[in-house]
C-alpha positions in Angstrom: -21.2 15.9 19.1 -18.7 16.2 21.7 -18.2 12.3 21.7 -18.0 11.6 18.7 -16.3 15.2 17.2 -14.1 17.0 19.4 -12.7 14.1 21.6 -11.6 12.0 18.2 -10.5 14.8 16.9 -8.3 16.6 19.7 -7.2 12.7 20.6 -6.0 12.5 16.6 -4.2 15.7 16.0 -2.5 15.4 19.4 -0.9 11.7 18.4 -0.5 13.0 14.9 0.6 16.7 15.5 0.3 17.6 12.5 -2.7 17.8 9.7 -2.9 15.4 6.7 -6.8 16.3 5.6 -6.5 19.2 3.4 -7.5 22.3 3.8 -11.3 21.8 3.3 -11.5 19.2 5.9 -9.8 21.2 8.7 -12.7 24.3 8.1 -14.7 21.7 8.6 -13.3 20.2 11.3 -12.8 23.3 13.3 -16.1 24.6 12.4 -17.7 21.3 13.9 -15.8 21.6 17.3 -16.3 25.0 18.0 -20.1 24.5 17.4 -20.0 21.5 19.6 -18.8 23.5 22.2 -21.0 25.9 21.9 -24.3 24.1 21.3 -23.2 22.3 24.8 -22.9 25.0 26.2 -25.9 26.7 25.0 -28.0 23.4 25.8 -27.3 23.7 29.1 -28.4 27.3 29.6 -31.6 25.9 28.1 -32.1 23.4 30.5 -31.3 25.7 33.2 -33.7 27.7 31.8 -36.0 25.3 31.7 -36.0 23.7 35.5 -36.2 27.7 37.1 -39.7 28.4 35.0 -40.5 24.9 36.1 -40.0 26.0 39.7 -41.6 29.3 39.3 -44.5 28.1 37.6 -45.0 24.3 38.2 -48.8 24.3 37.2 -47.7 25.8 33.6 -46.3 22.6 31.8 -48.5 22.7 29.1 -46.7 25.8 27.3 -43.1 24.1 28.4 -42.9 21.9 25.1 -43.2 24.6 22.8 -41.3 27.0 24.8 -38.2 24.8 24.9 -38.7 24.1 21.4 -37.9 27.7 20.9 -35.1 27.7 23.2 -33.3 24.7 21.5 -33.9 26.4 18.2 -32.3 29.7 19.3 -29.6 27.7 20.6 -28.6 26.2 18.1 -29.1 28.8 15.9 -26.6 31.1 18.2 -24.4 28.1 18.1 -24.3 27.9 13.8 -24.2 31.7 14.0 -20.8 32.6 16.3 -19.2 29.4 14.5 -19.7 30.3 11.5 -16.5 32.9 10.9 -14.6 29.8 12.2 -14.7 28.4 8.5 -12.7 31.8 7.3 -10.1 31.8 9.5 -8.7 28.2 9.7 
């Protein structure tokens, strides 16, 4: 989502400076970057998460699929939560 969200985007209302999508789209927009950011950055606590049980408890992989289901799925979730109000304000 980064790729192929906030990089386009950023790159296109840099060159343009100013907005020509309507108001509808720019909610959108801003909503979809600011969960991108946040899902990456989420995702990567899960991962972290992930390879320090993995050291603590190598023998334990069986419960690690499920587990990190979870953990993507609160991830996300926190992601679509806190960016949420970002289709409000903009």
């Amino acid at each position: 989502m980064m790729t192929f969200v906030v990089m386009p985007l950023d790159a296109a209302w840099n060159v343009t400076v100013q907005w020509f999508g309507g108001e509808a789209l720019c909610k959108l927009l801003c909503f979809l970057k600011l969960f991108a950011m946040q899902a990456a950055a989420f995702i990567l606590v899960v991962i972290t998460l992930d390879r320090h049980y993995a050291i603590l408890h190598p023998l334990d992989a069986l419960s690690a699929h499920r587990r990190n289901r979870c953990l993507l799925l609160l991830a996300w979730s926190l992601s679509l939560l806190l960016a949420s109000p970002q289709v409000s304000f903009w």
